[in-house]
Each structure stands twice: as structure tokens, then as C-alpha cells.
MARVEX-690971 format. One record per atom (N, C-alpha, C, O): residue in one letter; atom name; y, z, x; residue number from 1. Coordinates in Angstrom, 2 decimals. Example, Ala and Ser with C-alpha at 12.3 -4.5 7.8 and 13.67 -1.06 7.14 Angstrom:
<atoms>
tidren; guti; py; pz; px; koldren
A; N; -5.69; 7.80; 13.19; 1
A; CA; -4.50; 7.80; 12.30; 1
A; C; -3.30; 7.80; 13.20; 1
A; O; -3.32; 8.46; 14.24; 1
S; N; -2.25; 7.08; 12.85; 2
S; CA; -1.06; 7.14; 13.67; 2
S; C; 0.03; 7.87; 12.90; 2
S; O; 1.14; 8.04; 13.41; 2
</atoms>
This chain:
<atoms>
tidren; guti; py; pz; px; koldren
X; N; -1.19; 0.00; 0.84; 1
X; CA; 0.00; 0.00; 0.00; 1
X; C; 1.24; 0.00; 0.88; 1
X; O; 1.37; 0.71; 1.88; 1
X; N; 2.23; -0.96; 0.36; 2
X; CA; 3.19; -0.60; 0.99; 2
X; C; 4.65; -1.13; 0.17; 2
X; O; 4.63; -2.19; -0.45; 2
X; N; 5.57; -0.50; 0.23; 3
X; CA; 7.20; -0.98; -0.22; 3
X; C; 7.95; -1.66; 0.85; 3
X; O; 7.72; -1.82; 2.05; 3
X; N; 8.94; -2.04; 0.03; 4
X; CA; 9.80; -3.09; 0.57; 4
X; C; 11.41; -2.22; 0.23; 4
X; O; 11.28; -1.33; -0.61; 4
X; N; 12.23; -2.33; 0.55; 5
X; CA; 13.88; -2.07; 0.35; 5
X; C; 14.57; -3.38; 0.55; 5
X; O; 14.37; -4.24; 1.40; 5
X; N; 15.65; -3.34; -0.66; 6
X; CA; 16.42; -4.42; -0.64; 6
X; C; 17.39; -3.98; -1.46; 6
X; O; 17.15; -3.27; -2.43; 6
X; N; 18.46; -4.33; -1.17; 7
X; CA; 20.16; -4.31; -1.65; 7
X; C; 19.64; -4.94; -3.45; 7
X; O; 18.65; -5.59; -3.78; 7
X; N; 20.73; -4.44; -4.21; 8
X; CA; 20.44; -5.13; -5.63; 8
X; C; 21.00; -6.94; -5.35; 8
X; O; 20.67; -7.96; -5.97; 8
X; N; 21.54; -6.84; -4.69; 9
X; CA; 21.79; -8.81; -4.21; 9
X; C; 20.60; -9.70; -4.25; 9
X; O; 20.34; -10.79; -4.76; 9
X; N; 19.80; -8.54; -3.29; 10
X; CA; 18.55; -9.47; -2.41; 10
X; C; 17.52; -9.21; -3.83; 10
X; O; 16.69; -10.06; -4.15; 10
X; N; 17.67; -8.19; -4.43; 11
X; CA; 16.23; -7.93; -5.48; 11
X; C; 16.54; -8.79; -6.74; 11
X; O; 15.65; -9.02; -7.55; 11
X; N; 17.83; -9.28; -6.91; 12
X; CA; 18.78; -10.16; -7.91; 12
X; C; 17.76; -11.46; -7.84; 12
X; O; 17.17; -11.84; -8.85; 12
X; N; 17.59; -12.12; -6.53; 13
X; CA; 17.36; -13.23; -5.96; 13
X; C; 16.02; -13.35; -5.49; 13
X; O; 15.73; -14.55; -5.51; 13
X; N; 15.03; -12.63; -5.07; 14
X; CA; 14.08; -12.49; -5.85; 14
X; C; 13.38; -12.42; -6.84; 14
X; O; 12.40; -13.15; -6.98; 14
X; N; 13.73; -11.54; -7.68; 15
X; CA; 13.58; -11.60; -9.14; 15
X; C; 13.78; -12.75; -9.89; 15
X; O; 12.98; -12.94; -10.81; 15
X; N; 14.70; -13.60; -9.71; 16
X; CA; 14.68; -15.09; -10.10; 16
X; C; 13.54; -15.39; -9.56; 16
X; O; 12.45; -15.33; -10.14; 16
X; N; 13.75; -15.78; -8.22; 17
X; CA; 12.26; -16.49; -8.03; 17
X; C; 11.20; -16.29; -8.37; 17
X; O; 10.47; -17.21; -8.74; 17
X; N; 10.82; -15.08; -8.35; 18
X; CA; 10.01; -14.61; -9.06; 18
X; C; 9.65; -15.20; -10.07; 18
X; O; 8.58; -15.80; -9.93; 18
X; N; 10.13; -15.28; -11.10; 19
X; CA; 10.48; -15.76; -12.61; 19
X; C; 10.26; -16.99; -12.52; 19
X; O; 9.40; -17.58; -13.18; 19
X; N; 11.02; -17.49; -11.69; 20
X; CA; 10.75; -19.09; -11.43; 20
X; C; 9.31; -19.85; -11.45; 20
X; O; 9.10; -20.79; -12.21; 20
X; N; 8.68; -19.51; -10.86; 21
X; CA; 7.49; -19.33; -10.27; 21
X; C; 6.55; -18.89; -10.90; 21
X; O; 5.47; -19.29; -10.48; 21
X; N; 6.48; -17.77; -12.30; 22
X; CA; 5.82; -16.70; -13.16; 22
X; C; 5.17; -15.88; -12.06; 22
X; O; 3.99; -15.69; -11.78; 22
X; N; 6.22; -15.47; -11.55; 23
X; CA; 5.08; -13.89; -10.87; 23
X; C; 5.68; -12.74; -10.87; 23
X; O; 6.81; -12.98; -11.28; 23
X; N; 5.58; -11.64; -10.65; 24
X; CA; 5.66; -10.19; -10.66; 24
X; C; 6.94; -10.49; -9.50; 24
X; O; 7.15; -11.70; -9.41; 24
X; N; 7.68; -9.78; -8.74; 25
X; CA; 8.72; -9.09; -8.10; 25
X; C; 7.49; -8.77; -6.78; 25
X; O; 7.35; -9.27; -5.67; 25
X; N; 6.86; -7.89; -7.40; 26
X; CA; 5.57; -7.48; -6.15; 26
X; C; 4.85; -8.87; -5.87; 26
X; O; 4.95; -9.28; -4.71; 26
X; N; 4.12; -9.68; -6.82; 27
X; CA; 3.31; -10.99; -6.24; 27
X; C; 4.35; -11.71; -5.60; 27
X; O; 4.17; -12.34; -4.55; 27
X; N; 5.65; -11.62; -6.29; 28
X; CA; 6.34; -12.79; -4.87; 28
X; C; 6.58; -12.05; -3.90; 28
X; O; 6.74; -12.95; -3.08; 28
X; N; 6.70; -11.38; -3.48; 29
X; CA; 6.92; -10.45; -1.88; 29
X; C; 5.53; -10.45; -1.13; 29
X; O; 5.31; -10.30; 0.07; 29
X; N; 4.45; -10.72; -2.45; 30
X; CA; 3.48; -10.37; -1.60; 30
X; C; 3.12; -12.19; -0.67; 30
X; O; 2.87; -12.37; 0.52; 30
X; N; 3.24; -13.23; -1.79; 31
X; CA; 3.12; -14.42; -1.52; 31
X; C; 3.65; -15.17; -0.62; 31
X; O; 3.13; -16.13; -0.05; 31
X; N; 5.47; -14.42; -0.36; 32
X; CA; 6.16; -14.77; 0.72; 32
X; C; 5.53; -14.09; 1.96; 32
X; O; 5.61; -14.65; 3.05; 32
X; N; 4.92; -12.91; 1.81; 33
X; CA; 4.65; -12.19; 3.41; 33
X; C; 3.40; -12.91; 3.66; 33
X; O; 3.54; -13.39; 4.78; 33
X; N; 2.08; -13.30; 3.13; 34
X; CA; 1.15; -13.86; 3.05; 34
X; C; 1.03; -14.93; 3.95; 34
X; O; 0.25; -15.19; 4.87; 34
X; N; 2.63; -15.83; 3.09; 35
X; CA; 2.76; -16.99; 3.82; 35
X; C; 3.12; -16.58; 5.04; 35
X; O; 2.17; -16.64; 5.83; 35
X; N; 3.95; -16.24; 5.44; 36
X; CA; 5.13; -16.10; 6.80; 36
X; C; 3.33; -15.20; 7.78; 36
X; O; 3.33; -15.29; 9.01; 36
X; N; 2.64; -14.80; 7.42; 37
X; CA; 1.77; -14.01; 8.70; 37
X; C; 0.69; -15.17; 8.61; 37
X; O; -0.04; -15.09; 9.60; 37
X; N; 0.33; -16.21; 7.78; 38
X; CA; -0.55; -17.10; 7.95; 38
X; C; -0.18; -18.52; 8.83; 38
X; O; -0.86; -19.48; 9.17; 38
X; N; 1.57; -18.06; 9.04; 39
X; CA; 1.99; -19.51; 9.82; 39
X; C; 3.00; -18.87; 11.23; 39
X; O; 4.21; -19.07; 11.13; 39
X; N; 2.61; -18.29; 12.21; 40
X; CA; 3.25; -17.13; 13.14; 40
X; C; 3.92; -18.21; 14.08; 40
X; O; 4.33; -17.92; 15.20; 40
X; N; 3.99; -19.48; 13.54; 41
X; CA; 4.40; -20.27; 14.37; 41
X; C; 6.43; -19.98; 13.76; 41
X; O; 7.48; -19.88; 14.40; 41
X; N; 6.05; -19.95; 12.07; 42
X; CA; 7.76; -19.46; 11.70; 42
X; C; 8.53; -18.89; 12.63; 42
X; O; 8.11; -18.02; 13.40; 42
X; N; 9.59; -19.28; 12.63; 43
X; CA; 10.32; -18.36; 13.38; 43
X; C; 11.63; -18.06; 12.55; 43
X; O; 12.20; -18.94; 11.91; 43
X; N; 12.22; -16.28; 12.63; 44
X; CA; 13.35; -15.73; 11.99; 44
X; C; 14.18; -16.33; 11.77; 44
X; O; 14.88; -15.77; 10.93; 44
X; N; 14.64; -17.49; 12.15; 45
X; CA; 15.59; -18.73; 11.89; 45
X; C; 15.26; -19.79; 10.87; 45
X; O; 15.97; -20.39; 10.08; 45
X; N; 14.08; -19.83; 11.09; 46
X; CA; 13.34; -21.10; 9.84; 46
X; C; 13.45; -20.09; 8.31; 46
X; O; 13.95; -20.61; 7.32; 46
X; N; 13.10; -19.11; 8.26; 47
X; CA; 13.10; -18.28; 7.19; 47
X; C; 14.28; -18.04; 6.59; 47
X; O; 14.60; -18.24; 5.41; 47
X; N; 15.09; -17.48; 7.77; 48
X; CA; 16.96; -17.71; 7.09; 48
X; C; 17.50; -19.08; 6.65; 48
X; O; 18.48; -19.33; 5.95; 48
X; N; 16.85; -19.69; 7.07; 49
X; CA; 17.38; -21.27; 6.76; 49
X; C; 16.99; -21.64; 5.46; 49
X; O; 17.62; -22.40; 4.73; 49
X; N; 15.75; -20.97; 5.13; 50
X; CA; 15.15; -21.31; 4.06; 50
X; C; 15.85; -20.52; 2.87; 50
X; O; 15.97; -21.05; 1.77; 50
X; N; 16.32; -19.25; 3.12; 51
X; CA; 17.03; -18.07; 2.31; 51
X; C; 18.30; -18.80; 1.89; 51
X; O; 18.54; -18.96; 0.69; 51
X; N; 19.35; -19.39; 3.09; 52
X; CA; 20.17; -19.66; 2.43; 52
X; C; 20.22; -21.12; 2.10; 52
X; O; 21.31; -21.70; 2.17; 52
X; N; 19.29; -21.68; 1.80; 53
X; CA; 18.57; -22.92; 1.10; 53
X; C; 18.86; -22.59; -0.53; 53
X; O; 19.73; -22.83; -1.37; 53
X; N; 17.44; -21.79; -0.42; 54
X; CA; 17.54; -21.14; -2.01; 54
X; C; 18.58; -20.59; -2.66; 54
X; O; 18.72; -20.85; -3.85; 54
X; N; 19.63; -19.59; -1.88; 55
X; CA; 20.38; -19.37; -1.90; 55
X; C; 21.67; -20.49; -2.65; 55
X; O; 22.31; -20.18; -3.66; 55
X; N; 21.78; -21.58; -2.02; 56
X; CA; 22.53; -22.72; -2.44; 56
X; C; 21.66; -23.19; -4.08; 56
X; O; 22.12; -23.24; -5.22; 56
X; N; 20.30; -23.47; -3.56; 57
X; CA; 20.10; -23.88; -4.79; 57
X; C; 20.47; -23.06; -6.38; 57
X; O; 20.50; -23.65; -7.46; 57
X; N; 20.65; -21.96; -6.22; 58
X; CA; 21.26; -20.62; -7.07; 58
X; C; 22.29; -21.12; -7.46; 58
X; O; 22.46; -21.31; -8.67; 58
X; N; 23.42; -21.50; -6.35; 59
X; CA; 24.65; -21.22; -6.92; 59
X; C; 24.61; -22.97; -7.30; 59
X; O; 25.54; -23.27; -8.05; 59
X; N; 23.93; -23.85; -7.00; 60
X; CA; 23.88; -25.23; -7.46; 60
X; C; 23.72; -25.08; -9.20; 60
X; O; 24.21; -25.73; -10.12; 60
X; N; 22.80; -23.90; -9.17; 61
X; CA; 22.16; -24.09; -10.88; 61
X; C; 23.56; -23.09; -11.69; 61
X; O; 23.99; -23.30; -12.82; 61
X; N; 24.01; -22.09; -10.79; 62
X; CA; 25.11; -21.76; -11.99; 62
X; C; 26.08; -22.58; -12.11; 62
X; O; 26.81; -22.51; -13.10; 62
X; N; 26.30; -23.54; -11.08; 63
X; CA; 27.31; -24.64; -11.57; 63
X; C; 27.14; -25.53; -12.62; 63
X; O; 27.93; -26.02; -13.43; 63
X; N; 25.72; -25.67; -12.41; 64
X; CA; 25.32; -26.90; -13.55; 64
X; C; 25.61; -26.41; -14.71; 64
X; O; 25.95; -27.13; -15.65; 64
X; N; 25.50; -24.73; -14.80; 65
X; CA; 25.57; -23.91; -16.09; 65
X; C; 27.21; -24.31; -16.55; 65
X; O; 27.67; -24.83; -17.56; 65
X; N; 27.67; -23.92; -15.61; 66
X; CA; 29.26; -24.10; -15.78; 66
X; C; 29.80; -25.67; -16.67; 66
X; O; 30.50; -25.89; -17.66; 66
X; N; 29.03; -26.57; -15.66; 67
X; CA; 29.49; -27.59; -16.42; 67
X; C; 28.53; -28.49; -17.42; 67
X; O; 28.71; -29.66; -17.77; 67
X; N; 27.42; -27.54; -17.79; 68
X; CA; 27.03; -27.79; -19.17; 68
X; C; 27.77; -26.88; -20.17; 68
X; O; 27.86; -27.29; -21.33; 68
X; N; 28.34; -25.60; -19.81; 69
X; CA; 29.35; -25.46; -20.99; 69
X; C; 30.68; -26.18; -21.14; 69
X; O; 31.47; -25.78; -21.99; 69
X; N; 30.98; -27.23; -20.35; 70
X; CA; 32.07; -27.62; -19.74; 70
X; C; 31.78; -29.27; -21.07; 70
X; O; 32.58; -29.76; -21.86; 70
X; N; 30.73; -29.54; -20.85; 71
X; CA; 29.74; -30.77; -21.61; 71
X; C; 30.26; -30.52; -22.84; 71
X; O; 31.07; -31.22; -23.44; 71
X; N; 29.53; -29.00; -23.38; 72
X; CA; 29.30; -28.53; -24.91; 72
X; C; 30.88; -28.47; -25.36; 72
X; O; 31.04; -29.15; -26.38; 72
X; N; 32.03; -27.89; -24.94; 73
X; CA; 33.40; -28.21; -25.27; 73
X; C; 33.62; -29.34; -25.89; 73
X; O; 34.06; -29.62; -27.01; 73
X; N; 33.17; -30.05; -24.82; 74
X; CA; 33.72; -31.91; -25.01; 74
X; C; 33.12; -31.92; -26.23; 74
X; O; 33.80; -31.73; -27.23; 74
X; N; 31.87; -32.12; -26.30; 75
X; CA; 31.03; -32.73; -27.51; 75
X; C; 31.85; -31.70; -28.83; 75
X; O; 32.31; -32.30; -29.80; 75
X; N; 31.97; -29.93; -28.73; 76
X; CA; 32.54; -29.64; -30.01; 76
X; C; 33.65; -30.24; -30.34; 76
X; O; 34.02; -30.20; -31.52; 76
X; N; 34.46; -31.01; -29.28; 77
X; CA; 35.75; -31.59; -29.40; 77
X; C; 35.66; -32.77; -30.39; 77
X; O; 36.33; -32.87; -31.42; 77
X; N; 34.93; -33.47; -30.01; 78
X; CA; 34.42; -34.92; -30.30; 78
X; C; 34.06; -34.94; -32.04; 78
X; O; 34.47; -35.59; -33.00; 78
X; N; 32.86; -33.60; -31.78; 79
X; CA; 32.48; -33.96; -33.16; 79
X; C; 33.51; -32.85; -34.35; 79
X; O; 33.17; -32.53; -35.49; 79
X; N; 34.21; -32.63; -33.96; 80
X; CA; 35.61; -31.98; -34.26; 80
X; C; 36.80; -33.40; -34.97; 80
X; O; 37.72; -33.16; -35.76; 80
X; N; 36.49; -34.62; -34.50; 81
X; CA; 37.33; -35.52; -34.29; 81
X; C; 38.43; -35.85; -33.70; 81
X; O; 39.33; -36.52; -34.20; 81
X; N; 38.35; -35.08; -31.96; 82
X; CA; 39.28; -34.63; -30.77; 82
X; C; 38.90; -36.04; -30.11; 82
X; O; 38.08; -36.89; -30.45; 82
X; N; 39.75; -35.97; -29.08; 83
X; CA; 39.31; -37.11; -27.84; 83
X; C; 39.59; -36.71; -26.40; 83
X; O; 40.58; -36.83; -25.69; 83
X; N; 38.52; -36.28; -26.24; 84
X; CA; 38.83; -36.11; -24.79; 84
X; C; 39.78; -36.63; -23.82; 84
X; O; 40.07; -37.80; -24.06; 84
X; N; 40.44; -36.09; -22.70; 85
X; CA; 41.30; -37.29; -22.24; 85
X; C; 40.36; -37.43; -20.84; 85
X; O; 39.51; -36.67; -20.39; 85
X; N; 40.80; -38.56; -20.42; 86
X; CA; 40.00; -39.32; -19.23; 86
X; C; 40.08; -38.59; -18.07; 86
X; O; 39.21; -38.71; -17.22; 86
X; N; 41.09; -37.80; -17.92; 87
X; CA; 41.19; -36.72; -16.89; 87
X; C; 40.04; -35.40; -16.99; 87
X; O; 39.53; -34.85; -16.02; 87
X; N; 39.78; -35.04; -18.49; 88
X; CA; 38.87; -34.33; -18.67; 88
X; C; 37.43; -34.65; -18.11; 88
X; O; 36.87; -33.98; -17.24; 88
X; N; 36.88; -35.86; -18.77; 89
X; CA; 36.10; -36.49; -18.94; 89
X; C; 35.54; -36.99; -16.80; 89
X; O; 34.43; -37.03; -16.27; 89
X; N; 36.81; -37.22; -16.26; 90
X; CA; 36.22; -37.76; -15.11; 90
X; C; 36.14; -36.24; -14.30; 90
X; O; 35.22; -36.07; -13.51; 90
X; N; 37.05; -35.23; -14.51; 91
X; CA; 36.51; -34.03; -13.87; 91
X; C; 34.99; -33.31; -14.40; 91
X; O; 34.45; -32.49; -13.66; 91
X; N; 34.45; -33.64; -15.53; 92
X; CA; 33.05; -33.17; -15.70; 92
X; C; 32.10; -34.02; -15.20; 92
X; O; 30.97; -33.56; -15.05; 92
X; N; 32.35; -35.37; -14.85; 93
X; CA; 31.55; -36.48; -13.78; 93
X; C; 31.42; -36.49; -12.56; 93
X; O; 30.66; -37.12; -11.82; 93
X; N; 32.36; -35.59; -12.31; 94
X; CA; 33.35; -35.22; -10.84; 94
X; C; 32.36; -34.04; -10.52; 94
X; O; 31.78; -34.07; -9.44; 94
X; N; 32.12; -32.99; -11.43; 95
X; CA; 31.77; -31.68; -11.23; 95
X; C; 29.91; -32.21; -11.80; 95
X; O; 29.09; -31.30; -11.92; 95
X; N; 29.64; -33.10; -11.97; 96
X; CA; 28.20; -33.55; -12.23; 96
X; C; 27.65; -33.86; -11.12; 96
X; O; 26.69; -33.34; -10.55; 96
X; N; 28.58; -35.10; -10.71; 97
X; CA; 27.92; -35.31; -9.24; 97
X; C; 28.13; -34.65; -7.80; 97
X; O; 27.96; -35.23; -6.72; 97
X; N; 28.43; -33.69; -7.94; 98
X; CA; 28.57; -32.81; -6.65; 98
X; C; 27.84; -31.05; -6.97; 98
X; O; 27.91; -30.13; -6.16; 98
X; N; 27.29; -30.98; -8.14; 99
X; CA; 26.00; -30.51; -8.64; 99
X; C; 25.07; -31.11; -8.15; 99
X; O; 24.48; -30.65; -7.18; 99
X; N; 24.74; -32.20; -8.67; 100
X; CA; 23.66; -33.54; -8.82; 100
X; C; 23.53; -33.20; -6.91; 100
X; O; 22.37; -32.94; -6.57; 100
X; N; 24.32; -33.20; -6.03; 101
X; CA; 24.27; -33.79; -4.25; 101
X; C; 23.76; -32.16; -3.75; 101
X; O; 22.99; -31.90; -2.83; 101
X; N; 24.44; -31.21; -4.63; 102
X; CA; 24.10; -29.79; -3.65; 102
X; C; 22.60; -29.75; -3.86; 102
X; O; 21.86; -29.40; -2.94; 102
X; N; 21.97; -30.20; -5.39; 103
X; CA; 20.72; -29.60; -5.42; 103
X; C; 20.16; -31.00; -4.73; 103
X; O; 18.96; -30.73; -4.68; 103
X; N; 20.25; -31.88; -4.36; 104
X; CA; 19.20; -33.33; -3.73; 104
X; C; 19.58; -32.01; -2.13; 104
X; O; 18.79; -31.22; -1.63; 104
X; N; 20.51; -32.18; -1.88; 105
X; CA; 20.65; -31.56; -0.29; 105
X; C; 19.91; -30.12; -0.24; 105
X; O; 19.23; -30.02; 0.77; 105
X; N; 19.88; -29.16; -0.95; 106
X; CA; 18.88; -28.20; -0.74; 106
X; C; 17.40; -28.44; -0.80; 106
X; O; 16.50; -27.99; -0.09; 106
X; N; 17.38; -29.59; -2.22; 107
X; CA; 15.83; -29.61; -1.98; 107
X; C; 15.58; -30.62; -1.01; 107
X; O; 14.37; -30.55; -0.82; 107
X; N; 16.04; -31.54; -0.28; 108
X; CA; 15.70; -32.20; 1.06; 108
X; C; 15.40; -31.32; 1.84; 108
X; O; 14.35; -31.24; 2.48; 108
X; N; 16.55; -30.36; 1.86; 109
X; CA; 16.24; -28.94; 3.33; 109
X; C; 14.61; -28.32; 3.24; 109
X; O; 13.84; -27.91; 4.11; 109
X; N; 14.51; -28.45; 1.90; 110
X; CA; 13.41; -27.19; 1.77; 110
X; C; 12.07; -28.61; 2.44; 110
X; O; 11.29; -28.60; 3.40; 110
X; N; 12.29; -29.33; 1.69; 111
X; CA; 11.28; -30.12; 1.80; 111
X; C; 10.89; -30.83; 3.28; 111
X; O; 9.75; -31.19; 3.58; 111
X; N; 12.25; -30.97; 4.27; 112
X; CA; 12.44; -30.81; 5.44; 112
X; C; 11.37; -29.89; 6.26; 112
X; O; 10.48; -30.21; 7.05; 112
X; N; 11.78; -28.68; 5.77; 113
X; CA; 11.05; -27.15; 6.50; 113
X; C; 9.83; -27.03; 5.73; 113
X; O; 9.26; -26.00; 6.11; 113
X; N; 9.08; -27.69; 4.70; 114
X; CA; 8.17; -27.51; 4.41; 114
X; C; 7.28; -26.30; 5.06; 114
X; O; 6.13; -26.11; 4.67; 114
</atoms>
């Protein structure tokens, strides 16, 4: 048996993954250490790289959140019988595709470091 300590940040971000994944808080700690002692070739740098990988991919997905409520506006606008103006409209295309590039560039990284 053994515990782990972590800041509520780090157990925040786990716990997603966790979730992500369907496992316990404990099965992913256990799955990540599993991995990392079955490949001793890792090194403390590949692992951080990988942290703030995931890390990005996090804040990639609350953006998307952002500008799917950003979406749902427009559309109540619309079907409101509003019109968006083109300035609106190209900043949520604007804020799509630079969502759309953070998550292709994290998951290249990950897939990179496989």
C-alpha cells in the first residue's frame, strides 16, 4: 500500500483524467506509475513534457467551452431574428481555429513522445 500527495491543482488534473479514461483517481496513479517503471528508459523531462502537454490540452478544451458558449449566443441571436455582425462572427472563427491548432499541436506532442 501506498499514498501519493498532491496540491488540489495537481489532484484537479488528475481527476479529469481520470474520468477521461473511466478510472478511479487511485487506478490512474496506479496506471501512470506502472507505466513510467515498465519503460526506465523515461526520463523526468519526457514526463514533464508530457504534463504540460495535457496540461495545454485542458486549457485547449476550456476554450472550446468558451467558444461554444460564444456559438450558442449567436444562434439565440439568430433564432431571436438578430444578425450577427461580421466582426462577431469572424472573431468566433478566429477563436475556432486557434482551438482547432492548440489541440492538433498537443496531440502531435503526445503522439510524438508516444
Amino acid at each position: 500500500m501506498c499514498s501519493v500527495r498532491v496540491n488540489d491543482d495537481e489532484h484537479a488534473l488528475v481527476a479529469t483524467a481520470a474520468k477521461a479514461i473511466g478510472v478511479t483517481v487511485a487506478g490512474f496513479f496506479a496506471k501512470a506509475a506502472l507505466r513510467a517503471a515498465l519503460d526506465p528508459h523515461t526520463s523526468a523531462a519526457a514526463i514533464a513534457g508530457r504534463r504540460e502537454t495535457v496540461t495545454e490540452l485542458f486549457a485547449a478544451r476550456r476554450h472550446l467551452g468558451q467558444i461554444g458558449n460564444n456559438l450558442n449566443q449567436l444562434t439565440r441571436a439568430v433564432n431571436s431574428g438578430g444578425q450577427p455582425t461580421d466582426t462577431q462572427l469572424d472573431a468566433v472563427l478566429v477563436a475556432v481555429r486557434r482551438a482547432s491548432a492548440r489541440v492538433q499541436d498537443a496531440t502531435d506532442r503526445l503522439l510524438e513522445d508516444g
